[in-house]
C-alpha positions in Angstrom: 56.1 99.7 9.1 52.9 101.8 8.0 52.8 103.6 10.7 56.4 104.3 11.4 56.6 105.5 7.8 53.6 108.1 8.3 55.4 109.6 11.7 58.5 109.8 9.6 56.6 111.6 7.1 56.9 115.2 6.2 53.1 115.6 6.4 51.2 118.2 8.6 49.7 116.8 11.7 46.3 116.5 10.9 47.0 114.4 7.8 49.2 112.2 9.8 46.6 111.3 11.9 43.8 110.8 9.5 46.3 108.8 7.9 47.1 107.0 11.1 43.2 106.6 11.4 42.7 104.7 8.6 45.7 102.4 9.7 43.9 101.8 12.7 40.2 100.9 11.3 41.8 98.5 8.9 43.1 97.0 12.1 40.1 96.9 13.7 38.3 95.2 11.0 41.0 92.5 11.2 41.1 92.1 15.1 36.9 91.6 14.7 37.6 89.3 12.0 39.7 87.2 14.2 38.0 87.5 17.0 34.8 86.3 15.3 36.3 83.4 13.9 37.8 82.5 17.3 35.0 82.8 19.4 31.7 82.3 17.2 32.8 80.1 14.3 34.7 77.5 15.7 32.2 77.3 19.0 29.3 76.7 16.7 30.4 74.5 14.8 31.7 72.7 17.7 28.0 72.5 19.3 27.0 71.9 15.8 29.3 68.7 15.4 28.5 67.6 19.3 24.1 68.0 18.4 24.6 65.9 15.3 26.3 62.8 17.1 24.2 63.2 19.7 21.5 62.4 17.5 23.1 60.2 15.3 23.8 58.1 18.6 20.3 58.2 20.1 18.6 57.6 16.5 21.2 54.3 16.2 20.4 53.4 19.6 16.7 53.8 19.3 17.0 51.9 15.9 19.1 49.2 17.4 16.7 48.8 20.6 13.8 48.1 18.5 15.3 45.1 16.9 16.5 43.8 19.9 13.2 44.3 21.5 11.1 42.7 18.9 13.8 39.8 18.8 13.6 39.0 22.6 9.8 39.1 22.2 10.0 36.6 19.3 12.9 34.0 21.1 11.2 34.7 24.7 7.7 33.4 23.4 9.1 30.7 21.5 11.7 29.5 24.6 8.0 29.7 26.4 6.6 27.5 24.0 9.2 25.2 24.3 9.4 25.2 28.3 5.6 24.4 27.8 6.0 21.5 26.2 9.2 19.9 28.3 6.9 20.4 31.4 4.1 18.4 30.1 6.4 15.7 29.1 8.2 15.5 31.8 4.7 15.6 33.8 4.1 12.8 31.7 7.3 10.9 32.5 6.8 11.4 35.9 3.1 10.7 35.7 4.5 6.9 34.3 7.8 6.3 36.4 5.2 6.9 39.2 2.7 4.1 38.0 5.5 1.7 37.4 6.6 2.0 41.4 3.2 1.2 42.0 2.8 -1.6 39.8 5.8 -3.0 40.8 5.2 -2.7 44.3 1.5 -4.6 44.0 3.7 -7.3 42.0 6.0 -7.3 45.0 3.0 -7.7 47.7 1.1 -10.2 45.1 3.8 -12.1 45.1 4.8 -12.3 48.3 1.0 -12.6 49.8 1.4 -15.6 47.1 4.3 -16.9 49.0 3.0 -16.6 52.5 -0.4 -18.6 51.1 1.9 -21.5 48.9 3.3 -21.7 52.4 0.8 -21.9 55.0 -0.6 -24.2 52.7 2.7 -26.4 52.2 3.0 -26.1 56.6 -0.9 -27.5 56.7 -0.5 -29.8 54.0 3.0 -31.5 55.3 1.3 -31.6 58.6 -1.9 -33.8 57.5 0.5 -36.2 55.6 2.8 -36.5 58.8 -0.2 -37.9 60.8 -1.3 -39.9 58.0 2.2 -41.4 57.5 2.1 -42.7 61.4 -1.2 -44.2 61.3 0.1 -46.0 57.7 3.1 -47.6 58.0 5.0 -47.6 54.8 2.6 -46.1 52.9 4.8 -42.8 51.7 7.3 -45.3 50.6 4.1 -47.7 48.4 3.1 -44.8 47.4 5.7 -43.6 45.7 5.9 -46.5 43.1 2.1 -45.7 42.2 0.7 -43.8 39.6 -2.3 -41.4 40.3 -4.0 -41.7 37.3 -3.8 -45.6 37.0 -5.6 -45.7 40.3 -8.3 -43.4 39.2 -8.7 -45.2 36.5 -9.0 -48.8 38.6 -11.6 -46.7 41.1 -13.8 -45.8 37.8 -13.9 -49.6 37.2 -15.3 -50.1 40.8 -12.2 -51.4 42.9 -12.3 -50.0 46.1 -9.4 -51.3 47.6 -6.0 -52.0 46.1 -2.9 -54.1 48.0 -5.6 -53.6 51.2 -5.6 -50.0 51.6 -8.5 -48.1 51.1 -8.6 -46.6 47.3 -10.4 -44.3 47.9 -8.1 -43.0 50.4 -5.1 -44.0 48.9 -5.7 -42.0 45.8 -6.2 -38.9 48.3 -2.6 -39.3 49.6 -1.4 -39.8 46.5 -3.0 -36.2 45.1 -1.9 -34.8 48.4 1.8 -35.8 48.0 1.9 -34.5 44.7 0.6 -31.2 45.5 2.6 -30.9 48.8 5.5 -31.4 45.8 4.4 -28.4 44.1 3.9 -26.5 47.2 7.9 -27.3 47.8 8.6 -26.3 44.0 7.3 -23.1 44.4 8.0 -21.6 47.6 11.6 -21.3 48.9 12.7 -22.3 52.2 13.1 -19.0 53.8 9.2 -18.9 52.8 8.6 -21.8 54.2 10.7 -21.1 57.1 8.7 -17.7 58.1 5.3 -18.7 57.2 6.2 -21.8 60.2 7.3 -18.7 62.2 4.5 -17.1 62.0 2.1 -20.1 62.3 3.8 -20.9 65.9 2.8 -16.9 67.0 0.1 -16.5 69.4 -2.3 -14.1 68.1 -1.0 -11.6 70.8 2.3 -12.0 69.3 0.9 -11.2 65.2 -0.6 -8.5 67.2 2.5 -6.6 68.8 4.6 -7.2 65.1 2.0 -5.2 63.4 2.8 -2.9 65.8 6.2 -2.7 65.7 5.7 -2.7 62.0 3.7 0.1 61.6 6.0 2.2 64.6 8.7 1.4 62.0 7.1 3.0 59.2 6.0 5.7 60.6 9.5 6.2 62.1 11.2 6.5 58.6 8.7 9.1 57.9 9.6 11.5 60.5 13.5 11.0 59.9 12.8 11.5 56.0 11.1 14.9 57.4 14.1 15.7 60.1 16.6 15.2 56.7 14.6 18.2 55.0 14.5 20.3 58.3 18.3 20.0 59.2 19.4 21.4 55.9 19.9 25.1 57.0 19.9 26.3 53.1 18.4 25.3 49.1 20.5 21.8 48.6 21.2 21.4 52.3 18.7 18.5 52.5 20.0 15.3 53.1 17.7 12.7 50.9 19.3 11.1 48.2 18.1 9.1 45.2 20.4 5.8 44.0 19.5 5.2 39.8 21.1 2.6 39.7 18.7 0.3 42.5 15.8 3.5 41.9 15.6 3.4 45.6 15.9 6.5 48.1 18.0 7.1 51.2 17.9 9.9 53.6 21.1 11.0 56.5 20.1 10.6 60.3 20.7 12.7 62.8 24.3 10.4 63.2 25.1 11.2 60.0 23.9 7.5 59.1 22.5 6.9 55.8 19.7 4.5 55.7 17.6 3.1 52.9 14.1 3.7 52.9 12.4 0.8 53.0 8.9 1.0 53.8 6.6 1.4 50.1 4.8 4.7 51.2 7.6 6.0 52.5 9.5 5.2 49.7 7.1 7.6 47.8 7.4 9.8 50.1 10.8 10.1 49.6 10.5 10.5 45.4 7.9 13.2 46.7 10.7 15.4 48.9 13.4 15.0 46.5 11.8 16.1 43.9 11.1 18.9 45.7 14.5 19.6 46.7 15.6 19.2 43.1 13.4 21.4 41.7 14.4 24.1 44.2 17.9 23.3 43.3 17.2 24.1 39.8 15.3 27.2 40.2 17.9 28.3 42.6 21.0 27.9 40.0 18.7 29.3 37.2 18.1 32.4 39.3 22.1 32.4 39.7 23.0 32.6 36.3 20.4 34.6 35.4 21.9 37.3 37.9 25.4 36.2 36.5 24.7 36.9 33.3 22.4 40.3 33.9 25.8 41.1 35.7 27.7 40.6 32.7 25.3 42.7 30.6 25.2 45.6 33.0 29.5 45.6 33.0 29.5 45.6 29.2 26.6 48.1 29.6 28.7 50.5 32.0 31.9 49.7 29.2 30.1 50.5 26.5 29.2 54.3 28.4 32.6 54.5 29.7 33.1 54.3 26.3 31.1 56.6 24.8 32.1 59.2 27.5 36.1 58.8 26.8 34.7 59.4 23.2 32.9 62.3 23.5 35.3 63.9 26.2 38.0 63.3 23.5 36.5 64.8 21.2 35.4 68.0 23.6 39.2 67.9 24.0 40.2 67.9 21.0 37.7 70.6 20.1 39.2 72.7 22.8 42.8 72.2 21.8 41.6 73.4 18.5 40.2 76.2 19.5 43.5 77.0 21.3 45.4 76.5 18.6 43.4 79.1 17.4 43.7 81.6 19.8 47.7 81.0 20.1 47.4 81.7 16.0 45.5 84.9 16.9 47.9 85.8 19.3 50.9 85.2 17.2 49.1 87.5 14.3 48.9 90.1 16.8 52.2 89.9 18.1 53.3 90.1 14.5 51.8 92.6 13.6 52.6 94.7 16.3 56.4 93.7 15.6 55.4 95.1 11.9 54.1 98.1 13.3 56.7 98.9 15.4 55.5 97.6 18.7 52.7 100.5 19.0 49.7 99.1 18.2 49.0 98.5 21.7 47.8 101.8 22.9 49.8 102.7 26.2 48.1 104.6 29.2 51.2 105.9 31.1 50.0 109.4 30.9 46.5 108.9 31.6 43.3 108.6 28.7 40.3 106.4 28.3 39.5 103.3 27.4 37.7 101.3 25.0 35.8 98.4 25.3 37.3 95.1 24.2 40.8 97.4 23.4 44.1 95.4 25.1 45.7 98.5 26.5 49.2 98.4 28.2 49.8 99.4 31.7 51.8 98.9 34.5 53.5 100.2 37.0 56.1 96.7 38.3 55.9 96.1 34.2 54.3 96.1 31.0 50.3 94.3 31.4 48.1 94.2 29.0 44.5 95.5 30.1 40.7 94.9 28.5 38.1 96.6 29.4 34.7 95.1 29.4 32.9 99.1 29.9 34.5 102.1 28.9 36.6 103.4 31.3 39.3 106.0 32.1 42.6 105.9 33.3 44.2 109.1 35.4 47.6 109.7 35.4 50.0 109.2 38.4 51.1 113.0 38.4 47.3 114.0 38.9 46.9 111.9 42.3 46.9 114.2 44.9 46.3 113.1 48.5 45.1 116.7 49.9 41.8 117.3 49.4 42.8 120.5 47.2 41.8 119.4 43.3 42.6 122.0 41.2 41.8 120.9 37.4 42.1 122.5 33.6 39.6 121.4 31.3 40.8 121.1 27.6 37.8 121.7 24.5 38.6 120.6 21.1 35.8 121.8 18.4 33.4 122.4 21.4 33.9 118.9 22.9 35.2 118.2 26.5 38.5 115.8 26.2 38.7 116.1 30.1 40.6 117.3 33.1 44.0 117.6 34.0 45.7 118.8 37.2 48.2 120.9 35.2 49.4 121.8 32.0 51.8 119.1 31.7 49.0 116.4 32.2 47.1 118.3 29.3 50.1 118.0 26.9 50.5 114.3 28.3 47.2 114.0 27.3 47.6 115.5 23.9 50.9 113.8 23.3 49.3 110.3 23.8 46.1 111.3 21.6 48.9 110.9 18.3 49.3 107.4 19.7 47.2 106.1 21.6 45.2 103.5 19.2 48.3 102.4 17.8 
């Protein structure tokens, strides 16, 4: 309105444009005022907000980093401590499950080496009273009415015979019979019954079953070994250990499963499963372990996800800011163009120079607007001549060179658009 106001003015030229002068400058000062606020204001406090959370976030992550660190020390050497001391004791459990085996096997052999002996001894003994029994007619059945210790007691008073058998000899067969008695007491018949067995081998015979014995034994062992090497992977072997009886079986190349019977092998056994066990266990600790690292690194790789989404949010929302600015700019420009009459916007249709960072319109298919980022110069279409003829007028103002034209009508172009131009 300003400016239409001073062309409608009755004023002389040259105070029309030193009016229109100080019209412009005041628009200058407001487009660099703008423009500042656009451009360096917002951006630096943009990067200003952006360096402080960055620091904010490493200085909270360093912080939180350090506790964790010295907590994990703290827990990890006390879980160590711990891990100690369930290793020794179950060492020491071991340690005395493995001595009771033993002592329970020599119980076992001690008790059946004392079997074997009670009877061998009942076999002998039951042998010697046989023969005695068919030279003496009816003396198992005399003898059975007598008392030991009476007739011990007659033989300290010097008899020598009694009911004409020899005391002597009767009181013998009467400790014999009582002791063949015990023998029967404390042996059972399947005892008795093998240690007859074995007293009707040949020594050839006892030979060979030690053999076959031993070739036993050492057969278990190897199939205890084949069980371990057929399992292709950790938990694959096939020994297995029954609580309930504490005894161990292994699977046979038939897919049998036979008890291990032999003692030694029998350790042997405790000695592989173990093994296996242990294996198994360090094998499904290793599994969570990588389960649960896993699980950290996805909340991890959240957690960034995260953070990016968060930053990149906010870089977005800076941005939209900042073109909410610039569309505010613009509007304020477009207003005050529609204030000024819509000739604030210099216009280059006849030709003139340009200034740096000035939107200029041009256009030949329509109105653009132009910036130029180095002065420049725009020459008119009526001054573009194809022929190599270039006949030009240069016009001086006050000693200064404004510039050439191809004719006098480009010069009062020029002139006309000098009233103008900045507006």
């Amino acid at each position: 309105m300003k400016i239409k106001a001073v062309q409608q003015s009755k004023l002389d030229e040259y105070t029309k444009n030193k009016e229109l002068l100080k019209i412009k400058k005041r628009y200058d000062g407001e487009m660099r005022k703008l423009n500042g606020k656009t451009e360096d204001e917002m951006l630096k406090n943009a990067e200003k907000y952006m360096k402080e959370r960055e620091r904010q976030y490493k200085k909270d992550l360093k912080t939180h980093e350090k506790a964790l660190d010295k907590h994990k020390k703290s827990i990890t050497k006390y879980l160590e401590k711990i891990d100690k001391i369930k290793e020794k004791y179950e060492e020491m459990r071991k340690d005395a499950v493995k001595n009771i085996k033993a002592i329970s096997h020599e119980l076992q052999e001690l008790d059946a080496s004392n079997a074997t002996s009670l009877s061998e001894k009942y076999l002998t003994l039951q042998k010697t009273l046989q023969a005695t029994d068919i030279e003496n007619d009816g003396l198992k059945k005399f003898s059975e009415t007598l008392d030991r210790k009476k007739l011990q007691s007659l033989y300290d008073q010097g008899y020598r015979e009694y009911a004409g058998y020899d005391l002597d000899k009767l009181i013998e067969y009467k400790k014999q019979r009582e002791e063949l008695a015990f023998l029967e007491a404390k042996t059972t018949k399947t005892d008795r019954e093998k240690a007859k067995a074995l007293s009707e081998l040949t020594d050839a015979e006892r030979e060979y079953n030690d053999y076959l014995e031993k070739r036993m034994a050492l057969e278990e062992k190897r199939s205890l070994y084949d069980a371990i090497a057929r399992g292709k992977k950790v938990g694959q072997a096939k020994i297995f250990y029954n609580a309930t009886t504490d005894t161990y079986s292994y699977e046979n190349e038939k897919g049998q499963i036979k008890k291990v019977t032999d003692y030694k092998n029998q350790e042997l056994a405790q000695q592989l499963y173990d093994k296996q066990a242990k294996l198994q266990t360090e094998l499904e600790q290793v599994r969570q372990h990588v389960q649960s690292e896993y699980g950290e690194y996805k909340k991890t790789h959240s957690k960034l996800q995260s953070l990016y989404r968060q930053d990149t949010d906010n870089y977005i929302i800076e941005l939209r800011r900042k073109e909410q600015a610039y569309r505010a700019f613009s509007r304020s420009i477009r207003a005050m163009e529609a204030r000024a009459g819509g000739t604030l916007v210099p216009r280059r249709a006849y030709g003139g120079t340009l200034s740096v960072g000035m939107p200029t319109m041009v256009g030949e298919n329509g109105l653009e607007h132009i910036i130029a980022r180095q002065a420049s110069y725009v020459q008119p279409a009526n001054s573009i001549n194809t022929t190599t003829t270039n006949n030009t007028n240069a016009l001086t103002i006050n000693g200064v060179n404004v510039g050439n034209f191809g004719s006098v009508d480009d010069m009062l172009d020029m002139l006309r658009n000098r009233l103008t131009r900045h507006f």
